[in-house]
C-alpha positions as CSV (number, residue, x, y, z in Angstrom):
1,X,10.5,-42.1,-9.3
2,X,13.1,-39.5,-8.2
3,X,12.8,-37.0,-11.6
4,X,14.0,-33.4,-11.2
5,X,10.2,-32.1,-10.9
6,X,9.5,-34.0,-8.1
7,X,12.9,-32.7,-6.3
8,X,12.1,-29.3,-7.2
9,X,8.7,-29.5,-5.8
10,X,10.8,-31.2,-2.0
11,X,12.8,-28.1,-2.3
12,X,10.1,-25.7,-2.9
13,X,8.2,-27.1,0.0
14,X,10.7,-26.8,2.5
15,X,11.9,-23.5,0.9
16,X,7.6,-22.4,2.0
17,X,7.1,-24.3,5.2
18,X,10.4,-22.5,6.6
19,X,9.3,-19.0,5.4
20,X,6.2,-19.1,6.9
21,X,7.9,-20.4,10.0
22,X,10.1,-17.8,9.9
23,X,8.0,-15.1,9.3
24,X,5.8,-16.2,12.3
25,X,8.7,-16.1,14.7
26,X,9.1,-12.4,12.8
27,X,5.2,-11.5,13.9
28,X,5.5,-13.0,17.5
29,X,8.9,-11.6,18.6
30,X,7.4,-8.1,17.2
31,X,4.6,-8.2,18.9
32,X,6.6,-9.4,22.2
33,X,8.6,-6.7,22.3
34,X,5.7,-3.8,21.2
35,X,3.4,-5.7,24.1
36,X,6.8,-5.4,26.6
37,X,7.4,-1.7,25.8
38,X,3.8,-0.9,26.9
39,X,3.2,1.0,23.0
40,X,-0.5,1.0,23.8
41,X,-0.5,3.1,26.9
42,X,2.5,6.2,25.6
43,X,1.4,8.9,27.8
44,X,4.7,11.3,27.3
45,X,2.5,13.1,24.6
46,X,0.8,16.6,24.8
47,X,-1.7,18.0,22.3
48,X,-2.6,21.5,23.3
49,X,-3.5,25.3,22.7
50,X,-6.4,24.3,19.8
51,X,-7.5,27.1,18.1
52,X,-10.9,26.6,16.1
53,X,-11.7,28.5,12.9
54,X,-14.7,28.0,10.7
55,X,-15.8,29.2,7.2
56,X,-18.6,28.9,5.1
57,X,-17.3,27.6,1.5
58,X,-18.1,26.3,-1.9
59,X,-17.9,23.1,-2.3
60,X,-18.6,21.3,-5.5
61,X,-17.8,18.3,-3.4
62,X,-18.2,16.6,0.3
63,X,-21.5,16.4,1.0
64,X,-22.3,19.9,-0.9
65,X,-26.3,19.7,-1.8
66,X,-27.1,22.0,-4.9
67,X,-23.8,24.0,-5.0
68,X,-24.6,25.7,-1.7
69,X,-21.8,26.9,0.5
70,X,-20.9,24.3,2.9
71,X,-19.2,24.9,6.4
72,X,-15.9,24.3,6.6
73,X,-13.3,24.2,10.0
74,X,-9.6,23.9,10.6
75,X,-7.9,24.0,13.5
76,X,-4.2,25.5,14.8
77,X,-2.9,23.5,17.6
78,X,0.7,22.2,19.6
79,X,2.1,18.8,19.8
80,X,4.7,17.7,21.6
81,X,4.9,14.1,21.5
82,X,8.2,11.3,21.7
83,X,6.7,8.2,19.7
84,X,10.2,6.8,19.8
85,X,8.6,3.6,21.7
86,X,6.4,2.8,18.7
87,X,10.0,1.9,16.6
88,X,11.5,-1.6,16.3
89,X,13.7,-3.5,14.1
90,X,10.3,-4.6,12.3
91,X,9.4,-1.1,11.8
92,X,8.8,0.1,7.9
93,X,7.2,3.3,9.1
94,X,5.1,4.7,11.6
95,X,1.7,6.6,10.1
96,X,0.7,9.1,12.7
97,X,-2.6,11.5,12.6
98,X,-4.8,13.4,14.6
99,X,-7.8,12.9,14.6
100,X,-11.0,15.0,16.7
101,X,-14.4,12.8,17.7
102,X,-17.3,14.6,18.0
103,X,-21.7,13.8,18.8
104,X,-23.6,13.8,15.6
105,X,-26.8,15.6,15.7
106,X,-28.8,12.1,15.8
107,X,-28.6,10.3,19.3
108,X,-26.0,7.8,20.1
109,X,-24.0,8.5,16.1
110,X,-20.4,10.2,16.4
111,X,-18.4,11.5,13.9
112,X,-14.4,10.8,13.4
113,X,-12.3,13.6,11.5
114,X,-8.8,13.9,11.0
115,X,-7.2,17.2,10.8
116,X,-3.4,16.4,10.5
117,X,-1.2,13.6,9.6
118,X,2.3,12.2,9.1
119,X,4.7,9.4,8.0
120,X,7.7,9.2,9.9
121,X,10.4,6.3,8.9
122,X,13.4,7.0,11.1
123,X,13.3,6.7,14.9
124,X,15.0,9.7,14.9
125,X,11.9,11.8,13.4
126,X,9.4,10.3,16.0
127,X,10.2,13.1,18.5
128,X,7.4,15.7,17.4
129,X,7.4,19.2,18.5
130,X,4.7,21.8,17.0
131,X,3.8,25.4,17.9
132,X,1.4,26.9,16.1
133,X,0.7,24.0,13.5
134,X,-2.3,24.6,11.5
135,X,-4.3,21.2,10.4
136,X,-3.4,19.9,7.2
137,X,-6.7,19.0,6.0
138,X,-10.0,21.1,6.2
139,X,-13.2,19.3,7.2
140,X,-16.5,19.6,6.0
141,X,-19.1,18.1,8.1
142,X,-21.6,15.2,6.8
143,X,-24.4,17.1,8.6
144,X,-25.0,21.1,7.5
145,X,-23.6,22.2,11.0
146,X,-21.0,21.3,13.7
147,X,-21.1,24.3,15.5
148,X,-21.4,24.4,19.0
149,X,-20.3,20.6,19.5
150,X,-17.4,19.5,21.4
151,X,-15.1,17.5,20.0
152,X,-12.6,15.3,21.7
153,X,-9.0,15.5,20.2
154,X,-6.3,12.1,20.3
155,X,-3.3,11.5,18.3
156,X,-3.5,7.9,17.1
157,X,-1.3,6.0,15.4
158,X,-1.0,2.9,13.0
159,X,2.7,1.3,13.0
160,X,3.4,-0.8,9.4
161,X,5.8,-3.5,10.0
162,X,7.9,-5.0,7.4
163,X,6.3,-8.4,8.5
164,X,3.4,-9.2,10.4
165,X,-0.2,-7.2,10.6
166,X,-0.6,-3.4,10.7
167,X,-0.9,-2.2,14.5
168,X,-3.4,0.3,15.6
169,X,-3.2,2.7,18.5
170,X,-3.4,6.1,20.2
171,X,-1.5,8.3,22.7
172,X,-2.8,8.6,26.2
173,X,-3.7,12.0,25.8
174,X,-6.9,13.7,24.7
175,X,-7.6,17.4,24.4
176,X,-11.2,18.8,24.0
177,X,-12.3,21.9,22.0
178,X,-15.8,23.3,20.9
179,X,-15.8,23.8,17.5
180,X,-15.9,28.0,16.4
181,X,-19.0,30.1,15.7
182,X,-18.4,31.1,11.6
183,X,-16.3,34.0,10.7
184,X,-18.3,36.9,9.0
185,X,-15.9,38.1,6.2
186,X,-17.5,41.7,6.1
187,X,-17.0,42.2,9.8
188,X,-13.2,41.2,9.4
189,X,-12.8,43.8,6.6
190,X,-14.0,46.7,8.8
């Protein structure tokens, strides 16, 4: 009645009930301590000075319809942000990005584009200061045009814990621009 299989499978089932116990106290405490630091309302964070540029390019990709030139924007901007809160003894990493919203030409649609991003691991990286950073990423628009619309900037972030669920948030800070008329390359050249 008492073979090794059967005390193997006793010792395998505590061995799970108490990691999953564990790991739950893990999760809560976590989130206890995030919730008690008030992460979801960091308002010591400053995105300004956006500079809009726009260009028409090829694109044999994103949304490009018979190889035409598609429009294309980046932006130059400043960031001063301490993000230090966000970091806990759960912590893996902390996946920042900034992101602009802006109306799509249909009523009541939006569209959500991010223009920078980063990955910082040590609470010692997480205080941010750029001048003058241009975006990361250019941004080709779903519809043929988002000229002229104003687009509402936030630096959001997405903390990934050792344990426990990926957390979602932004800073308390948001920064509007109207995105730029396009640059004529044979004015520049004159």
């Amino acid at each position: 009645m008492f073979n090794i299989v059967s005390r193997f499978q006793a010792v395998a089932n505590q061995a799970l009930t108490s990691s999953v116990i564990l790991s739950a106290l893990v999760i809560v405490t976590t989130l206890l301590q995030l919730y008690s630091t008030d992460v979801w309302s960091i308002n010591s964070t400053s995105v300004s000075n956006i500079k809009p540029t726009a260009l028409v390019k090829n694109s044999f990709n994103y949304g490009s319809v018979n190889r035409k030139p598609k429009e294309n924007s980046k932006i130059q901007f400043d960031i001063d942000a301490d993000l230090t809160p966000l970091f806990n003894w759960n912590t893996k990493q902390v996946f920042i990005y900034l992101t602009a919203e802006y109306p799509g030409k249909s009523e009541g649609s939006s569209n959500k584009v991010t223009y920078w991003d980063k990955i910082i691991t040590k609470p010692e990286d997480a205080k941010i200061l750029l001048k003058n950073q241009r975006s990361k990423y250019s941004v080709w628009d779903i519809e043929k045009s988002f000229r002229g619309r104003d687009a509402i900037v936030k630096l959001e972030w997405n903390i990934q814990p050792h344990i426990g669920p990926l957390l979602f948030g932004e800073t308390q800070t948001e920064e509007t621009f109207k995105f730029a008329e396009i640059q004529d390359k044979k004015k520049d050249k004159n």
